[in-house]
N, C-alpha and C positions, 0 to 999 in steps of 0.2 A: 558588418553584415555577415560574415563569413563565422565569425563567433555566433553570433546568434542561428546561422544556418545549422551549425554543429550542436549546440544545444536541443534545438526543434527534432532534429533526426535522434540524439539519445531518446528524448522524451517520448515519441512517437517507437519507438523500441525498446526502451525499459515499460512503457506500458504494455506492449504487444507480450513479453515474458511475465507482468503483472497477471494478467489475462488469463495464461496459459497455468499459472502459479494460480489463482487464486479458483481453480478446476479442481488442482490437486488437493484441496481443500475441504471444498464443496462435495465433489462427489465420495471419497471415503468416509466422511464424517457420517453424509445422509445417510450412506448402505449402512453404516454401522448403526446409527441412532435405529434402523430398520429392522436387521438381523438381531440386533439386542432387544426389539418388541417393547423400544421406543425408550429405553434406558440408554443408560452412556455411562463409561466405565471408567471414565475419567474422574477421578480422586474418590475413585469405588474400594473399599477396603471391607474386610469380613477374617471367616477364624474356617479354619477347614474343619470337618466333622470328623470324630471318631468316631460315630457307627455306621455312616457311609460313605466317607473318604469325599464330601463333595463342598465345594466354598460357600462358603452363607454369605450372601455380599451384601453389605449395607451401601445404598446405592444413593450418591451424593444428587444433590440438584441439577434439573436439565439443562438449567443454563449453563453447564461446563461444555457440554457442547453447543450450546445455540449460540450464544455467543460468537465461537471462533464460525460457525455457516455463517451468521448474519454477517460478517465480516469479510466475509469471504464474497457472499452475494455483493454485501458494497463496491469490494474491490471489483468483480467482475465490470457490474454496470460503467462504474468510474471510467475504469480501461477503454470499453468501448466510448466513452464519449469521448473520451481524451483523445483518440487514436482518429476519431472521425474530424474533429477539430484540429491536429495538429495536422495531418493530410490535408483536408480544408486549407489552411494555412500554408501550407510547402506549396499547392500547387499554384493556387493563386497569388504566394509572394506577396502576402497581408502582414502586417507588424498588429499584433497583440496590444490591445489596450490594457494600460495598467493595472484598472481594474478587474480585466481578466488573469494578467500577471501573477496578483494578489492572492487572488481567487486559487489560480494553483498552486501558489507557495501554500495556504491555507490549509486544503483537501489532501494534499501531500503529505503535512507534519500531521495533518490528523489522522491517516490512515497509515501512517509510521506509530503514530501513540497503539492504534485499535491490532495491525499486526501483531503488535510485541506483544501485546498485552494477551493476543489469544494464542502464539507462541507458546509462551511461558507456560498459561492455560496449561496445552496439548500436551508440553512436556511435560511439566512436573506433575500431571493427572496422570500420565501413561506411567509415571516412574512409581508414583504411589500405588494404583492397581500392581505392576510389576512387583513391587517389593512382598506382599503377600502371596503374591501366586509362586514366584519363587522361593515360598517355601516347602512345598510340595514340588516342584519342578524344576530342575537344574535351570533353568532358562525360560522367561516368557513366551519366546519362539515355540518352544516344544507344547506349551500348553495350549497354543491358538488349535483346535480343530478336538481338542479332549472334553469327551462326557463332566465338564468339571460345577457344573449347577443343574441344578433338581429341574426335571426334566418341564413341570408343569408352570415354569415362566417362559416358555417357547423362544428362549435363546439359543443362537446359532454364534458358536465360538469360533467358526472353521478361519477366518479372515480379519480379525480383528488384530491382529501384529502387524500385518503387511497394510492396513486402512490407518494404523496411525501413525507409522514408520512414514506414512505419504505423507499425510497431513501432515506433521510434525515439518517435513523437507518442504510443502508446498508455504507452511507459517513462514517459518523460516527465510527462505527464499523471500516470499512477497517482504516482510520486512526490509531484509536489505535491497530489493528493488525500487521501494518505494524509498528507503532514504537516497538511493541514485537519483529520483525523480525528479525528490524535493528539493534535492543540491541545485539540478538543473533547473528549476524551477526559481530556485531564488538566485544562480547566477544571471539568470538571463533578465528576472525584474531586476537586478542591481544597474548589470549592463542597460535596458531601457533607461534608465533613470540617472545613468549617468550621460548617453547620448542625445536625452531630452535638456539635463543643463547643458550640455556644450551646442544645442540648437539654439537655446536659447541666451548665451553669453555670446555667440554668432551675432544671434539679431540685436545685442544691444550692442555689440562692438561696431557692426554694420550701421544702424540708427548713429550713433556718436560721430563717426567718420562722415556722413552725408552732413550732419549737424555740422559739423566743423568745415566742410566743405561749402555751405552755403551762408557761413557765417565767415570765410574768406572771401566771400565772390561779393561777399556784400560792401566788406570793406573795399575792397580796390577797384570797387564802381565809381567813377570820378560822380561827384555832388552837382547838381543843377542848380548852377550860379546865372543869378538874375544878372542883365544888363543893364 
C-alpha cells in the first residue's frame, strides 16, 4: 500500500508540472503562429537580398507548428483529468482497476512518443531558421526584433527567440515528465498485478487448507456400526 501511495502522489505531481509544461508550449507557439500572420518559422529557410538587405523566407508547412499546439493541448487536458482522478483516488483510498492501470500505462507512452516528436520538431525547425539568419547576424538573438522581412507580410519579429527558446524548454520538459509518468504508471500496474496474484494464491492456499481440514475431520469421525 505504501508503494502504491508513493506512486499515486508522483503521478498526481508529475502531472501537475505536465500541466504547467505543456502552457509553455501552447501559449509561445500561438503568440508566434500570430505575430508571424499565421506563418511559423520553424524549418523556414530563404537567401537574404542584395538590393535590400532583407530575408526572403521560403516558409515550410503549418503543421510544423500545429503539431507541437495540438500536442500540447493534449497534454494539457490529460493533466487535468489525471490530477482530478488521482486526488479522487488519494482521498477516498480507491485501488485503480487494471483496466484503468492500463489505460495509463497507454496515454503515457503515447504522449512520451507525441512530446518527443514535437521536441525534435521545435528544435531542429528553430536551428534550421537559425542557421540562415545567422548569416547576416552574429546570433539569432540579435535578429529577434530587426526590420529583417518585407514589410507587406505584416510579420512581427520582436519575440520570436524568447517564444521558442520557451517552447523548445516547455517540449522538452513535458517529454521527460511524461516518461516519469509513464514509469509510474507501469510500476504501479505491475505492482497491482502482482498483489492481485498473491490475493489470489491466498485464496487457493486458504481453499486447499479448509479442504484438507475437512477431509481430516472426516476421517477420524468414528463409522456408524449397526448392532
Amino acid at each position: 500500500m505504501a508503494l502504491t501511495n508513493v506512486l499515486l502522489l508522483s503521478q498526481i505531481a508529475g502531472n501537475a508540472v505536465a500541466f504547467v509544461l505543456s502552457l509553455c508550449v501552447l501559449a509561445p507557439l500561438s503568440l508566434h503562429v500570430s505575430e508571424f500572420n499565421g506563418k511559423c518559422l520553424l524549418f523556414a529557410h530563404g537567401e537574404w537580398g542584395e538590393d535590400d538587405g532583407l530575408f526572403n523566407v521560403t516558409w515550410p508547412s503549418q503543421l510544423n507548428c500545429t503539431f507541437p499546439v495540438l500536442t500540447a493541448i493534449v497534454l494539457f487536458i490529460v493533466s487535468i483529468i489525471q490530477i482530478y482522478r488521482f486526488v479522487r483516488l488519494s482521498m477516498k483510498q480507491e485501488e485503480e482497476s487494471f483496466l484503468g492501470l492500463f489505460l495509463d500505462v497507454f496515454f503515457g507512452f503515447t504522449l512520451c512518443l507525441m512530446t518527443i516528436i514535437s521536441a525534435v520538431i521545435i528544435t531542429m525547425g528553430f536551428i534550421r531558421w537559425c542557421s540562415d539568419i545567422t548569416l547576416r547576424f552574429p546570433s539569432c538573438e540579435i535578429a529577434a526584433g530587426q526590420n529583417i522581412i518585407k514589410g507587406d507580410q505584416k510579420i512581427d519579429t520582436s519575440g520570436f527567440y524568447i517564444q521558442m527558446g520557451t517552447a523548445q524548454f516547455g517540449a522538452w520538459g513535458a517529454f521527460a515528465t511524461c516518461v516519469v509518468i509513464s514509469v509510474a504508471a507501469l510500476l504501479e500496474l505491475i505492482n497491482n498485478h502482482e498483489m492481485t496474484n498473491m490475493k489470489v494464491s491466498m485464496y487457493l492456499e486458504r481453499q486447499r487448507l479448509v479442504n484438507e481440514d475437512a477431509s481430516r475431520e472426516s476421517l477420524d469421525t468414528p463409522g456408524d456400526f449397526s448392532r
